[in-house]
C-alpha positions in Angstrom: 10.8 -41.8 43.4 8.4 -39.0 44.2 6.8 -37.2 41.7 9.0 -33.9 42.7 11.9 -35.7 41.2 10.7 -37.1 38.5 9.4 -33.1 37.7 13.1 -32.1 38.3 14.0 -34.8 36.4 13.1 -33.3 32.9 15.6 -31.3 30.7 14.9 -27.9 30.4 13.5 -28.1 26.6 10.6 -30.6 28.1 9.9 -28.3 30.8 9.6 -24.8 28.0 7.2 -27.2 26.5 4.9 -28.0 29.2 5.1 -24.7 30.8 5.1 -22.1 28.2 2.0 -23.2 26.4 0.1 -23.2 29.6 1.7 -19.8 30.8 0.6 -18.3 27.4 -3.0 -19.3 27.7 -3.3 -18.3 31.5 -1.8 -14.5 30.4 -4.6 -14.1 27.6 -7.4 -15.0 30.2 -6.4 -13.5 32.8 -5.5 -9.6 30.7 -8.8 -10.6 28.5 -10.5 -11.3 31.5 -9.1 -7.8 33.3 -9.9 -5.7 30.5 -13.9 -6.2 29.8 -14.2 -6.0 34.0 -12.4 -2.7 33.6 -14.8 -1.9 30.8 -17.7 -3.1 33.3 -16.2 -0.8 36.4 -15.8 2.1 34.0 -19.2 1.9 32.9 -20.5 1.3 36.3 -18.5 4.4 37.6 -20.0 6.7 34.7 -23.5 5.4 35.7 -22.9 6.1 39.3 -21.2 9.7 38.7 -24.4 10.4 36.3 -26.6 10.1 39.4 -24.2 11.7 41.9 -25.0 15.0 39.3 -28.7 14.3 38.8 -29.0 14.4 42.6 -26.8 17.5 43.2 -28.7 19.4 40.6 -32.1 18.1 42.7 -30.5 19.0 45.6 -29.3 22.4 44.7 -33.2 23.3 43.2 -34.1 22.3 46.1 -32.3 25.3 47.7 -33.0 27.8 45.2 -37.0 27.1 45.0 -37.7 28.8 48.1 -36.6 32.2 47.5 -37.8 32.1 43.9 -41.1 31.1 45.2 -40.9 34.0 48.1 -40.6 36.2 45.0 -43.1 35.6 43.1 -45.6 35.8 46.2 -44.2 39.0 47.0 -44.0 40.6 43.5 -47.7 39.9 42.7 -48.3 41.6 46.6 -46.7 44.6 45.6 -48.1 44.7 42.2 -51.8 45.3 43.7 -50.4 47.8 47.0 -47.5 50.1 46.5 -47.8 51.6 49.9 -44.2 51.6 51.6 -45.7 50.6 55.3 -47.7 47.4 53.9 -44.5 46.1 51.9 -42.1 46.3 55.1 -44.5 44.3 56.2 -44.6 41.9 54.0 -41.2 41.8 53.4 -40.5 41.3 57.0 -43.2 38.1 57.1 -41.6 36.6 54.0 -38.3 36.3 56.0 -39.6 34.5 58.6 -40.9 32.0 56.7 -37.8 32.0 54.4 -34.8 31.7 57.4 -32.5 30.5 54.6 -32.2 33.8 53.3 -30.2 36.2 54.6 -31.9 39.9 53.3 -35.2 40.0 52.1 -35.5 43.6 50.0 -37.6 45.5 47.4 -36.5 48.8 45.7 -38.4 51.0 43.4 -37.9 51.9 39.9 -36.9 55.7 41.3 -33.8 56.3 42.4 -33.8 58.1 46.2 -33.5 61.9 45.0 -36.1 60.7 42.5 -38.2 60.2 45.0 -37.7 56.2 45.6 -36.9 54.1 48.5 -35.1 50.3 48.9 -36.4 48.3 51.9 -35.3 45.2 53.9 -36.7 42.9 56.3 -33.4 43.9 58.9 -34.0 47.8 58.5 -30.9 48.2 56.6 -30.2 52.1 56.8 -28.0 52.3 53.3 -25.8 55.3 52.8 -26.4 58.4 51.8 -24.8 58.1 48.0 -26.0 54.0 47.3 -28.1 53.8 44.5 -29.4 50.8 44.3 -30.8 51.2 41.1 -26.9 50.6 39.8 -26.4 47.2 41.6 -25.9 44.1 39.2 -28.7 42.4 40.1 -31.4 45.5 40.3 -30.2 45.9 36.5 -30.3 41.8 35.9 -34.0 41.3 37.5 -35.5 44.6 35.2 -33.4 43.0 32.2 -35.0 39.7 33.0 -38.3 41.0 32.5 -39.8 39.1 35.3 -38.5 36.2 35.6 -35.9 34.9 38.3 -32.1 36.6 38.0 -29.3 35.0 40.0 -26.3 37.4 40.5 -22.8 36.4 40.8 -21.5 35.6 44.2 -21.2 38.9 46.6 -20.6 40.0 49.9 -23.6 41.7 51.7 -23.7 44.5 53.8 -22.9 44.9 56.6 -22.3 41.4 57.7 -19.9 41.0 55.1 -21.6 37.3 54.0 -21.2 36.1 50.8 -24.6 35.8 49.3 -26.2 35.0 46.1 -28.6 37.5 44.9 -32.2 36.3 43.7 -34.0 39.3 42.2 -37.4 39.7 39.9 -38.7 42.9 38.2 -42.0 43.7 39.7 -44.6 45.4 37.7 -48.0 47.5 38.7 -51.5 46.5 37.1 -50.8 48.6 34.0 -47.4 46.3 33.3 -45.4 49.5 34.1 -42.1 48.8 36.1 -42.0 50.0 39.4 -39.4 48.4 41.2 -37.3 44.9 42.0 -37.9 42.2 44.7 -34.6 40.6 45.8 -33.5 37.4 48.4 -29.7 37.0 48.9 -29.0 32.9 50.0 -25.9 32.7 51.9 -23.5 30.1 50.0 -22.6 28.5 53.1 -25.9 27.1 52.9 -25.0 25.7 49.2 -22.0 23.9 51.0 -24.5 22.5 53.7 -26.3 20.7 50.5 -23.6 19.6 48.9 -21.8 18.3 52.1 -24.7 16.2 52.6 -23.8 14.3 49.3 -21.7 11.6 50.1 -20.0 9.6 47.5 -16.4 7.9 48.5 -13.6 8.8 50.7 -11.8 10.8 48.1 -14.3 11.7 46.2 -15.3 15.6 46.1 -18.1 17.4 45.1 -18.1 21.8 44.3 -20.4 24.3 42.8 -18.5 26.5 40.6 -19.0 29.3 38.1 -18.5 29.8 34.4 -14.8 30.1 35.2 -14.2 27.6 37.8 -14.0 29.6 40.6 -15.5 27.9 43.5 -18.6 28.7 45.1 -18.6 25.8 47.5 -15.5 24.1 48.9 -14.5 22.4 51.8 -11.7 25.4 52.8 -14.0 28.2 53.3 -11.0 30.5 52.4 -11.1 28.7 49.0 -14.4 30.2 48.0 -14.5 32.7 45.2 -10.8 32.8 45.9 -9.5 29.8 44.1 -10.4 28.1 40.8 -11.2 24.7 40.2 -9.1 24.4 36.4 -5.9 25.3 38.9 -6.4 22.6 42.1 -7.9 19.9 40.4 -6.2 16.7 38.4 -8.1 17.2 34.7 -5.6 17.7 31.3 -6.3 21.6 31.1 -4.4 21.3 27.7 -8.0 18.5 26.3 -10.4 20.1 28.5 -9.9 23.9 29.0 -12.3 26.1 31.2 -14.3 27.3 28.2 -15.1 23.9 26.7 -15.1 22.0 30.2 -18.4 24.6 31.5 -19.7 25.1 27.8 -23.6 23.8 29.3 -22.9 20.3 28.6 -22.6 17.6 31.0 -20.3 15.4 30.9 -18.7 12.1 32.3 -15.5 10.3 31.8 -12.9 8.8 33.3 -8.9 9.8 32.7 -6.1 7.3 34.0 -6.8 6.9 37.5 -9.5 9.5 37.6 -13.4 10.0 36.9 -14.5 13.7 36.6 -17.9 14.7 35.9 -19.7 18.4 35.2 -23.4 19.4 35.0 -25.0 22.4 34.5 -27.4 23.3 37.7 -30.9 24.3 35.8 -30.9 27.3 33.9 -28.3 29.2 36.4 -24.5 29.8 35.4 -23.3 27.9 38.0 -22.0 24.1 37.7 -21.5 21.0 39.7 -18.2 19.3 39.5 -17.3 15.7 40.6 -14.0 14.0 40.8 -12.4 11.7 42.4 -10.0 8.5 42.6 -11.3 4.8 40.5 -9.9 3.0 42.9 -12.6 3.9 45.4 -14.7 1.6 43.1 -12.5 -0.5 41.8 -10.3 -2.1 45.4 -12.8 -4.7 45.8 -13.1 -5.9 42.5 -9.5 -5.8 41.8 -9.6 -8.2 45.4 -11.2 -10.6 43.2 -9.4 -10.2 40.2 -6.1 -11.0 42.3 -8.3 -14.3 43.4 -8.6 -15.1 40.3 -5.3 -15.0 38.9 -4.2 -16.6 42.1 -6.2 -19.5 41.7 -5.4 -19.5 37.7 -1.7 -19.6 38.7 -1.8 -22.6 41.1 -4.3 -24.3 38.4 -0.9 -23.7 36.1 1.4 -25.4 38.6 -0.9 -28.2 39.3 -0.9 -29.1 35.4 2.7 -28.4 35.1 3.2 -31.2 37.8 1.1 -33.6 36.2 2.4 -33.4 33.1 5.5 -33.5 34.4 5.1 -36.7 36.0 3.0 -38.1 32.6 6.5 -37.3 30.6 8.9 -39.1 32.6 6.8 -42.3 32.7 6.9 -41.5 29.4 10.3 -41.3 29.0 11.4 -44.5 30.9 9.0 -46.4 28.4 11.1 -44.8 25.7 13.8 -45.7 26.7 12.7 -49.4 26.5 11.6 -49.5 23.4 14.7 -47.4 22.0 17.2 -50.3 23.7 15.4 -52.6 21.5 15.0 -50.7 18.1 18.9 -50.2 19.1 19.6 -54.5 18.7 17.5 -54.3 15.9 18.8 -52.0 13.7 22.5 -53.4 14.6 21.4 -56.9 13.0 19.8 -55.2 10.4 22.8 -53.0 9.3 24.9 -55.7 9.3 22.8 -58.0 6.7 22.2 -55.0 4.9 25.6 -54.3 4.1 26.4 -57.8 3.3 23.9 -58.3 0.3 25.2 -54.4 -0.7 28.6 -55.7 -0.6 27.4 -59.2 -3.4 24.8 -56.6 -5.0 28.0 -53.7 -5.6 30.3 -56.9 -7.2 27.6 -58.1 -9.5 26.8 -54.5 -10.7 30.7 -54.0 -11.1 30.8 -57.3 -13.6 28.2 -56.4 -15.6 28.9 -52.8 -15.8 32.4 -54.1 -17.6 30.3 -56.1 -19.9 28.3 -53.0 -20.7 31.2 -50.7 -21.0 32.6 -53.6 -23.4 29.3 -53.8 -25.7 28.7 -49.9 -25.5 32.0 -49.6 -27.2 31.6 -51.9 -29.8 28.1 -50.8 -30.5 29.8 -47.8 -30.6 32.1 -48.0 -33.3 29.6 -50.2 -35.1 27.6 -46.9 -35.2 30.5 -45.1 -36.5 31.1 -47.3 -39.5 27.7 -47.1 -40.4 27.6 -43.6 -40.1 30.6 -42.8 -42.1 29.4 -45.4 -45.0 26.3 -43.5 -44.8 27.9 -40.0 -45.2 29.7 -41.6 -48.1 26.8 -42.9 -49.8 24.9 -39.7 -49.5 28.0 -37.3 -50.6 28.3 -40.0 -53.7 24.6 -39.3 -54.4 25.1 -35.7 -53.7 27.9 -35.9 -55.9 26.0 -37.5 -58.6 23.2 -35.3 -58.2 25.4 -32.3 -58.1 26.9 -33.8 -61.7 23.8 -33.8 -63.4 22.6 -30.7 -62.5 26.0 -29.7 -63.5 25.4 -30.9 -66.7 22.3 -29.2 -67.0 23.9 -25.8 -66.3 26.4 -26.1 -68.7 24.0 -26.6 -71.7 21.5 -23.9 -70.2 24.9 -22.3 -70.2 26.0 -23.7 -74.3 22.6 -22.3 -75.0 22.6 -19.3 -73.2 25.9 -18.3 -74.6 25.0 -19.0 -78.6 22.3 -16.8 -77.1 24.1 -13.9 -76.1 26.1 -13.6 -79.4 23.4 -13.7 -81.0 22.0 -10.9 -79.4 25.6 -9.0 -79.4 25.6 -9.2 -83.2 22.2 -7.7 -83.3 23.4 -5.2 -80.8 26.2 -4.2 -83.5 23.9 -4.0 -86.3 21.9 -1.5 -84.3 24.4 0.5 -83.3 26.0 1.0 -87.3 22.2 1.6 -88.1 21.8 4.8 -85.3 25.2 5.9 -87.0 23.6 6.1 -90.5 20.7 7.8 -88.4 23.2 9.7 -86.9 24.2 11.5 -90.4 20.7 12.1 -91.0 20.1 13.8 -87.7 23.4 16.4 -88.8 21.6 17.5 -92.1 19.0 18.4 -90.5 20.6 20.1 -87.7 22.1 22.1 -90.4 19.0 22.9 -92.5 18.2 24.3 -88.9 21.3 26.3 -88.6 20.2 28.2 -92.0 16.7 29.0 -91.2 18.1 30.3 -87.5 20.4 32.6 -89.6 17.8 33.5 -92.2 15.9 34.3 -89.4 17.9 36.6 -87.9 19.6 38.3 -91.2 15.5 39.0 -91.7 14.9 39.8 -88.0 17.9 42.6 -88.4 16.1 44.1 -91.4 13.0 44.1 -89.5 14.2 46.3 -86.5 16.3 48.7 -88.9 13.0 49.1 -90.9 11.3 49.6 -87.6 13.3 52.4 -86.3 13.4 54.2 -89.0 9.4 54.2 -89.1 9.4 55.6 -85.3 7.0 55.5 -83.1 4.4 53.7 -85.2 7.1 51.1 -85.8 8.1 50.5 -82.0 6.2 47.5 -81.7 7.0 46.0 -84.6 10.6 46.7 -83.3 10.1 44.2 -80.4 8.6 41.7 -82.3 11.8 41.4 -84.5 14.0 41.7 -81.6 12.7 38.4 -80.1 12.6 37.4 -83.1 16.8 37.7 -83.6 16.9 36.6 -80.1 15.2 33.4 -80.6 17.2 32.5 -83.7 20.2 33.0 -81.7 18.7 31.0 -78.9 18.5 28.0 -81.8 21.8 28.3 -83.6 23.3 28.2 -80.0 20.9 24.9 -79.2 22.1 23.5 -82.9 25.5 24.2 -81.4 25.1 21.8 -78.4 23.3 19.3 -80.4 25.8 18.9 -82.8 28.7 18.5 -79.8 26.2 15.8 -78.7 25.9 14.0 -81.8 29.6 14.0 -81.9 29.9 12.2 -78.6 26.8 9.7 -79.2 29.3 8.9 -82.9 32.7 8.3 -81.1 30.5 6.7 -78.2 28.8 4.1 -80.9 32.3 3.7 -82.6 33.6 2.0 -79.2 30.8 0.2 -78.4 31.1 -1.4 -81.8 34.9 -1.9 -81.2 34.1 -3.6 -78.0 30.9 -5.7 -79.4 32.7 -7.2 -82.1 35.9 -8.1 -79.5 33.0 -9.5 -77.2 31.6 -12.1 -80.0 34.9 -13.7 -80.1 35.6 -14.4 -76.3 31.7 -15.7 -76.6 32.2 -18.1 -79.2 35.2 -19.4 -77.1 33.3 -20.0 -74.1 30.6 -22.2 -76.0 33.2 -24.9 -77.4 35.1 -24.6 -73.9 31.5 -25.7 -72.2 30.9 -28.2 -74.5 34.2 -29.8 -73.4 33.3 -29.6 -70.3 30.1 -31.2 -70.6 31.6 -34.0 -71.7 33.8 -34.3 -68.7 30.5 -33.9 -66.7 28.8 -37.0 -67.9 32.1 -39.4 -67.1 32.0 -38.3 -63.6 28.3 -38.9 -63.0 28.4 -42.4 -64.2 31.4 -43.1 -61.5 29.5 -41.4 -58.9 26.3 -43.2 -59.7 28.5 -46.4 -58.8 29.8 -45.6 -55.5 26.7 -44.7 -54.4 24.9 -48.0 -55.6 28.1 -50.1 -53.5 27.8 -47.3 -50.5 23.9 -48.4 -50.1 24.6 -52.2 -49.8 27.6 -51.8 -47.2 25.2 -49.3 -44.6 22.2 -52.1 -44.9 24.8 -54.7 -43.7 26.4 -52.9 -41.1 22.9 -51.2 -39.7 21.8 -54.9 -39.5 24.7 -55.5 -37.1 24.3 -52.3 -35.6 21.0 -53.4 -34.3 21.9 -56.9 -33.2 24.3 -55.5 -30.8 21.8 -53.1 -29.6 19.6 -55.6 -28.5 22.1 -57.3 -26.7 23.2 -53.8 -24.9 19.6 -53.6 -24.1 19.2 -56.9 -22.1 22.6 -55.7 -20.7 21.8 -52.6 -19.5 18.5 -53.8 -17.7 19.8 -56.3 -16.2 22.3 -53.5 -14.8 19.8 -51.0 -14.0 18.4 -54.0 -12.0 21.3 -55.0 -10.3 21.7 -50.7 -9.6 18.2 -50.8 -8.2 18.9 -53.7 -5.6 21.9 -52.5 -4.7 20.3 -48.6 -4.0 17.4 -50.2 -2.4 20.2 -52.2 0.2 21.7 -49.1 0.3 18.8 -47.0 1.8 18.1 -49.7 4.3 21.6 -49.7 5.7 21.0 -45.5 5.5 17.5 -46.2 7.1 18.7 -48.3 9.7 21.9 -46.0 10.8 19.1 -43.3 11.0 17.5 -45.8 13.5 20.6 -46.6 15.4 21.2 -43.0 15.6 17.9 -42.1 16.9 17.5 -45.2 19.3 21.1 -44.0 20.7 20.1 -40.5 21.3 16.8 -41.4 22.9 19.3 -43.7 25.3 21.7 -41.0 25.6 18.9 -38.6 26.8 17.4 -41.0 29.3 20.9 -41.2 30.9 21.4 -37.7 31.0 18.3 -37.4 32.6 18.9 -40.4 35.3 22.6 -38.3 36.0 20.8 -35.2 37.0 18.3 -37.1 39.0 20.7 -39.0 40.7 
């Protein structure tokens, strides 16, 4: 059998299991492995776009130096001679060393009806209303202050180039102004440089402005016509015009695409670089594919082995299972043999148990009643003689509490006699309130006849008969009081003495009683002694029994433990069978689908 089939052979759980793990770990190389060589290419490309810019800005310097350099050669010429004949001349020298540039020209501070003049190395004849004290880069170059201005991109006349104007203020010995010294380039020249640049097939290099508008492109129709933010493949929305050409260079790369800006020198003018990754990235990605090629047959060749490992595997299995199979039949059935003897001798003594268990039982029960008995007869007994004691605390208490009740009726006829007392004097109070008054009337007739020196003395005795009605009215009320407190004391008395009697009463009933008491405490002192000597006996036999339920009941648990212990082999060995017969079961499912 070849080791195709025996990989076919497999079921499809065994396969998962040797291919998926394998699978998993191949995936997390191989995108671990592709992600840090992206990180390397990106890194790489950034490097090489960073040089693609150094050398343009080189480059473009390059192609700006010469006129600068023409400029200030000429300017410090005219500085020293002013005369119009000898700077033609020079101009016209200048240009043929310079070929690159396209008009050579100087014009004076004056204006032509002040008296000025502009001239070129071609002879330009300028008409009759140009001032070109009014062009951009005249007013740049005297704003400058003598150093280099570059004017925006313009078309020169006549030949209708487009030019960039290089202009420098040019002053006389006494550092007065007199005039400005200007080179237009031609920006096809620009384009030359830059076409020289070569990076990759789709990668493209531009000069542009503060804007975007291009100043170099590859369509000379494009030029100063079409702006880079519009044609080009950069998010406008994260990168606008004003923050993409804010001076700054910059490098990065966005989904498929690297872009790059740089500022050339100290002009408003920028170089822009784009272009596809995949110009840098194809052979690489070659090798990655090589990789994960190889990776992938690497997979397969494991899967195979493996797969051929398992089924030898497997057939060995399947040995072994056949035999743990007859094994665990032979053990199953002694197993359940010695359960079957263990579950018989556990069901005899389990009745011999059930039989003691009872009779302990009820032994238990007897004892327990005899011992409630005993301890309600001592209860009882106790309960007698504290009964006993409360009834002569109570004897006493009683011959106490008349006592007391007669003493109670002696007071009470005593705050009667004090009573009486209290009414003579109320009386004698009575009188003097009367007295007073009768005298307190004189007083105020006595006073009102004496007039005004008697008016105070009239107030005094009107208070006066005041107050003594205020106490006969208070003598009033106090005697209606002391009429109440005398019918009050009257019924108490009545009630006292009627109290005394049912008192006495009780004390010969309780003495009776007490008697009674004493009978029943002897009987119940008894009981309890017989009680006490019944509950030792049958506790005695209580506990004989229980030693014998003991040895029972161990000998039980015992029997309980063999017979569980039989019973997890036979459970132990079914698990066996069961497992041996899947193991078989497998291995012939697996032999059907070779076959």
């Amino acid at each position: 059998m070849t080791a195709n089939k025996k990989f076919f052979s497999l079921s499809l759980k065994q396969i998962l299991i040797l291919v998926v793990p394998l699978v998993i770990v191949a995936m997390y190389t191989c995108i671990s492995f592709t992600f840090i060589a992206n990180k390397i290419i990106e890194a790489a490309i950034l490097r090489v776009v960073d040089g693609i810019n150094e050398k343009i800005d080189g480059e473009v310097r390059l192609t700006f130096e010469p006129p600068a350099i023409a400029l200030d050669t000429l300017a410090d010429a005219i500085s020293t001679d002013q005369n119009p004949r000898n700077i033609s001349n020079l101009v016209k020298s200048a240009s043929k060393s310079y070929p690159q540039c396209l008009r050579i020209s100087y014009g004076t501070a004056a204006t032509r009806r002040q008296g000025g003049y502009i001239l070129s190395n071609d002879d330009w004849e300028s008409p009759a209303d140009f001032d070109h004290t009014a062009t951009d880069w005249f007013k740049g170059a005297k704003d400058a202050n003598g150093k280099i201005f570059a004017s925006e991109p313009h078309a020169v006349q006549p030949s209708g180039e487009t030019c960039i104007t290089f202009a420098r203020s040019v002053f006389n010995r006494q550092n007065e102004f007199i005039g400005v010294i200007s080179a237009d380039l031609m920006l096809k020249n620009l384009s030359e440089v830059i076409d020289k640049i070569k990076v990759s097939s789709n990668t493209t290099i531009n000069l542009v402005d503060g804007t975007g508008t291009y100043l170099t492109h590859k369509d000379p129709d494009a030029i100063l016509q079409k702006n880079y933010m519009d044609e080009g493949k950069l998010d406008k929305k994260k990168y606008p015009a004003a923050l993409y050409f804010n001076g700054s260079t910059k490098a990065f790369i966005q989904g498929k695409y690297f872009f790059a800006v740089r500022r050339i020198g100290v002009s408003p003018w920028f170089a822009v670089v784009d272009g596809h990754v995949a110009d840098f990235t194809s052979t690489i990605n070659k090798y990655l594919y090589a990789i994960i090629s190889t990776v992938a047959v690497l997979i397969l060749a494991c899967v195979v082995l493996n797969a051929v490992t398992q089924t030898k595997t497997n057939k060995r299995e399947k040995k072994v299972s056949d035999k743990i199979f007859t094994e665990m039949q032979n053990l199953i059935v002694a197993a359940k043999e010695n359960a079957a003897t263990a579950q018989d001798q556990s069901a005899a003594v389990k009745e011999i148990v059930a039989t003691m268990e009872d009779n302990t039982a009820q032994s238990e029960n007897i004892s327990k009643k005899i011992v409630d008995v005993a301890d309600v007869a001592k209860n009882t007994s106790g309960d007698v003689v504290t009964g006993v004691t409360y009834l002569e605390e109570n004897v006493k208490q009683l011959t106490e509490i008349a006592e007391a009740n007669q003493k109670t009726i002696d007071g009470i006829k005593s705050l009667g006699d004090r009573i009486e007392n209290i009414w003579d004097i109320v009386t004698l109070i009575n009188s003097v309130a009367d007295q007073a008054k009768i005298i307190a009337f004189n007083a105020e007739l006595e006073a009102s006849s004496a007039g005004e020196a008697g008016r105070n003395f009239h107030i005094v005795a009107t208070e006066i008969r005041r107050l003594a009605d205020g106490i006969i009215d208070g003598t009033k009320e106090i005697k209606s009081k002391i009429t109440e407190i005398q019918q009050s004391s009257d019924s108490l008395i009545l009630a006292s003495e009627s109290g005394t009697e049912k008192i006495q009463d009780g004390v010969e009933n309780a003495k009776n009683l007490e008697k009674r008491f004493t009978s029943i405490k002897n009987a119940s002192e008894v009981t309890a002694g017989s009680a006490g000597e019944i509950t030792k006996i049958i506790q005695q036999q209580a506990m004989a029994s229980e030693q014998i339920l003991i040895t029972l009941k161990q000998i039980a648990g015992g029997i309980e433990n063999f017979s569980a212990a039989t019973e997890n082999i036979s459970q132990a060995s079914q698990n066996l069978k069961m497992i041996a017969g899947e193991l078989a079961q497998q291995h012939e499912n697996a032999a059907v689908e070779e076959e």
